[in-house]
C-alpha positions in Angstrom: 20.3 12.8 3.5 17.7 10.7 4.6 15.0 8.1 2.8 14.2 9.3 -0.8 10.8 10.4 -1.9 9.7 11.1 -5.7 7.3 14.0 -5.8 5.1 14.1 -8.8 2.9 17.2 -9.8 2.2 19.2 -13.0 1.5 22.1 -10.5 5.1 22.9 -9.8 4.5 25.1 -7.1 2.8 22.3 -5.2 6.2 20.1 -5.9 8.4 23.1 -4.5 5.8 23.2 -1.1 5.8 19.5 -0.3 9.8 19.2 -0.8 10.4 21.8 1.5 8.2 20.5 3.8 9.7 16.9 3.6 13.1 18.2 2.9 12.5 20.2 6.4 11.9 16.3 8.2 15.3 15.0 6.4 13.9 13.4 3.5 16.2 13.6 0.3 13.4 14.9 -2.8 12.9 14.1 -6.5 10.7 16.0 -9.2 8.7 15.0 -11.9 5.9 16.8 -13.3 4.3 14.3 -15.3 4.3 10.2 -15.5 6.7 9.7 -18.3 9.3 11.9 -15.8 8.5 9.8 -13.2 9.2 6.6 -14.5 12.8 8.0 -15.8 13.9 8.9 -12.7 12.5 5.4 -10.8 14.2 3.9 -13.4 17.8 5.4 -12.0 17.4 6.5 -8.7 16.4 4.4 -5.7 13.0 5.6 -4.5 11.7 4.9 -0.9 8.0 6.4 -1.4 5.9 8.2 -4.2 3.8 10.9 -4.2 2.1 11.4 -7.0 -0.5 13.6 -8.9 -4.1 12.1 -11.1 -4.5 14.9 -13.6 -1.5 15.2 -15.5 0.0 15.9 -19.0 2.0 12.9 -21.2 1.3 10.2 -19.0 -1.4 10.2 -16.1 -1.1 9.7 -11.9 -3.0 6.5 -12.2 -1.3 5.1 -15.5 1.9 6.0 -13.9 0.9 4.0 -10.8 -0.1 0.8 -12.8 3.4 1.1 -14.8 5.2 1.5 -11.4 3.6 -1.5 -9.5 4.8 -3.9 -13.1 8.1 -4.0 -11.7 8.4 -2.5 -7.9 6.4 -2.3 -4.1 7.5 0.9 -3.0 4.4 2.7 -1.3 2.2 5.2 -3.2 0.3 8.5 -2.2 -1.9 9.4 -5.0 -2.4 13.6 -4.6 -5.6 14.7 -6.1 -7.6 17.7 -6.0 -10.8 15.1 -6.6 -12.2 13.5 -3.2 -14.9 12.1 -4.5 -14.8 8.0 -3.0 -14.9 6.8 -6.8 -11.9 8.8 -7.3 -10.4 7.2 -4.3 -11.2 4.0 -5.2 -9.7 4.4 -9.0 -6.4 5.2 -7.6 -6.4 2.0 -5.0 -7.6 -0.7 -7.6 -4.3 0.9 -9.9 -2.3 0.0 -7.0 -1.6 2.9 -4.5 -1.5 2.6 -1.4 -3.1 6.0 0.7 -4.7 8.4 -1.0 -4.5 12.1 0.1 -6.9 14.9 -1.2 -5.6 18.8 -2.2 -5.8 21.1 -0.7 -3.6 18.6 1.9 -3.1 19.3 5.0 0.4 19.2 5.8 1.0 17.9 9.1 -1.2 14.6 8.0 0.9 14.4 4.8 4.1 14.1 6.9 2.2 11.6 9.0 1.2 9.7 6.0 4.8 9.6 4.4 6.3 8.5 7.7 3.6 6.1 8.3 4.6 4.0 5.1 8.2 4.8 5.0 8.1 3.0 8.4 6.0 -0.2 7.1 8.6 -0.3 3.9 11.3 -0.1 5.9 10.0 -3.1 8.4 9.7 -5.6 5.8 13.1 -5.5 4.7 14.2 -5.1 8.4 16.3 -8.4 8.6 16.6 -7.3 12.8 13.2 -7.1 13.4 12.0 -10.3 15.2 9.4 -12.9 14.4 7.1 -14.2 17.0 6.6 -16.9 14.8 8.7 -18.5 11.4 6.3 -20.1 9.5 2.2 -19.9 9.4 0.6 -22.3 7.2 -3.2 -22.3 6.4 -4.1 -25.0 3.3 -2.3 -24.0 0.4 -1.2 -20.8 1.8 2.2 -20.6 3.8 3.5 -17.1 5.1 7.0 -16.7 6.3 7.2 -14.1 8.7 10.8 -13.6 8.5 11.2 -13.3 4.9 7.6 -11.2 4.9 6.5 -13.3 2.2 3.2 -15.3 1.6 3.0 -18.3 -0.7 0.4 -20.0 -2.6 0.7 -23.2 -4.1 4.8 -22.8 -3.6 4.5 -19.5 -5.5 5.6 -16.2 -4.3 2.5 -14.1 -4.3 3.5 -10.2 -5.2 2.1 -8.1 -2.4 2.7 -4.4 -2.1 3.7 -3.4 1.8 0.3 -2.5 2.9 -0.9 -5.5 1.3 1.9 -7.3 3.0 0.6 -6.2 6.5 -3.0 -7.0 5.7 -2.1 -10.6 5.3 -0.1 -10.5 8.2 -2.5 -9.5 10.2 -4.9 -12.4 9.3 -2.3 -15.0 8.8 -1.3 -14.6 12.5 -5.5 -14.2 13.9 -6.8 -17.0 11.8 -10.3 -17.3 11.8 -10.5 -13.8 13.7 -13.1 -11.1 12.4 -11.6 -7.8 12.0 -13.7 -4.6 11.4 -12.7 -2.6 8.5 -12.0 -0.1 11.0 -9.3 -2.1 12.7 -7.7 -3.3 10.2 -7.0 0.2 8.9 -6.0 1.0 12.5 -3.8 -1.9 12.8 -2.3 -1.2 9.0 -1.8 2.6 8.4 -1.4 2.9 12.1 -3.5 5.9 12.3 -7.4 6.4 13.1 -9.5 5.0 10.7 -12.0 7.9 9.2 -14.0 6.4 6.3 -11.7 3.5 5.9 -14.5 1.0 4.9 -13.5 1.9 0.9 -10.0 1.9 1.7 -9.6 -1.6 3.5 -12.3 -3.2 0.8 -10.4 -2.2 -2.2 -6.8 -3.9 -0.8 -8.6 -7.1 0.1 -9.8 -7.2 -3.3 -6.7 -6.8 -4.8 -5.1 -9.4 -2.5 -7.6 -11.8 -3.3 -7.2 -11.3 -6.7 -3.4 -12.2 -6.2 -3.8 -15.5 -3.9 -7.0 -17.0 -4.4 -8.2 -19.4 -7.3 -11.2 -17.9 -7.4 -11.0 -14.4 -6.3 -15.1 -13.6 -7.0 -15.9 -17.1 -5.1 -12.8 -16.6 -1.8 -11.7 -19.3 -0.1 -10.0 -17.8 2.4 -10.0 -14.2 2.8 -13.8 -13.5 3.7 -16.3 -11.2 4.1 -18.4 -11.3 7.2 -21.0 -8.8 6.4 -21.8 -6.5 9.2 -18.7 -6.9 10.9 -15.5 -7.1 8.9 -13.4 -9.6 7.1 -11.2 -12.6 8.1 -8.8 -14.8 6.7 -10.6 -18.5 6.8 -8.3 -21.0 8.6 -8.6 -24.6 6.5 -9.0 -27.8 8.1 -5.9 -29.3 5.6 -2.3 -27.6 5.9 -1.0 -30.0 3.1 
């Protein structure tokens, strides 16, 4: 059996059609039908990727989500019949990671799954190579073969999307990036209204490294272009 995947969906029909159709790419399924399941069963299995539902009895998608991302990084799909960008939004600031509206389409769902089992995987990938060790930028310092950024000497808790993002700018200091390419660069697909997408994850990054997340220091806004991460004159 291949990577596991937690499927999680009142609708229980919808479950059975998404395990078959990752079951039919090798993927190894769970099922939950609300959030208090789901936690039970990431409490005892070992789960490579969620999917999960918003509307749902006992314990919601997005109260599930925040619950999950207390103790683990594992990427998130939030599932909801709702597509509305507020919606989408919501389920970002919890903590997912993609979002995908129902009805899905299921060739892009496999694409999505894959796409973030492959960026999990990479970050715990001791055999994938480094072009560079260490990147330090003020208080910041990002190892790039232990896929960790530090501030202040602290381990900063980044999801793997979030990981990527600071990556990205750690390595292109002082480079502006369109949303667009980061999304590109991140979810390694083409970016189709990904300006709420991108914004959301650099807020919640800054909200994890910075002092003062409303007043950045060094991951900035250019407005009209993109964001980048601002390289400091000090490397104390």
């Amino acid at each position: 059996m291949g990577e596991c995947v937690l499927v999680v969906d009142d609708d229980r029909d919808i479950v059975k059609a998404i395990s078959i159709l990752l079951e039919g790419e090798g993927y190894e399924v769970l099922k939950a039908y609300d959030g208090l399941q789901a936690l039970d069963i990431l409490s005892t299995r070992e789960v490579r990727l969620v999917l999960i539902d918003v509307m749902m009895p006992k314990l919601d998608g997005l109260s599930a989500v925040m619950r999950i991302r207390e103790t683990q990084n594992i990427p998130i799909i939030v599932l909801s019949a709702k597509s509305e960008d507020s919606d989408k939004v919501l389920g970002l600031s919890m903590g997912a990671d993609d979002y995908v509206a129902k009805p899905y389409n299921p060739q892009e769902l496999k694409a999505r799954v894959k796409s973030h089992l492959r960026r999990y995987t990479s970050l715990g990938d001791i055999h994938t190579k480094n072009r560079s060790d260490e990147i330090k930028n003020g208080r910041l310092l990002y190892r790039a073969d232990e896929k960790v950024l530090y501030a202040d000497g602290e381990a900063v808790k980044l999801t793997a999307t979030e990981t990527k993002i600071v990556e990205l700018f750690m390595r292109n200091l002082g480079r502006v990036f369109p949303a667009e390419e980061i999304y590109r660069r991140v979810w390694e697909e083409e970016a189709f209204s990904s300006e709420n997408t991108v914004m959301v994850h650099i807020r919640r990054i800054r909200e994890k490294m910075e002092l003062n997340p409303k007043e950045p220091e060094y991951l900035k806004v250019v407005w009209g272009i993109g964001y980048k991460m601002e390289k400091q004159e000090k490397s104390n």
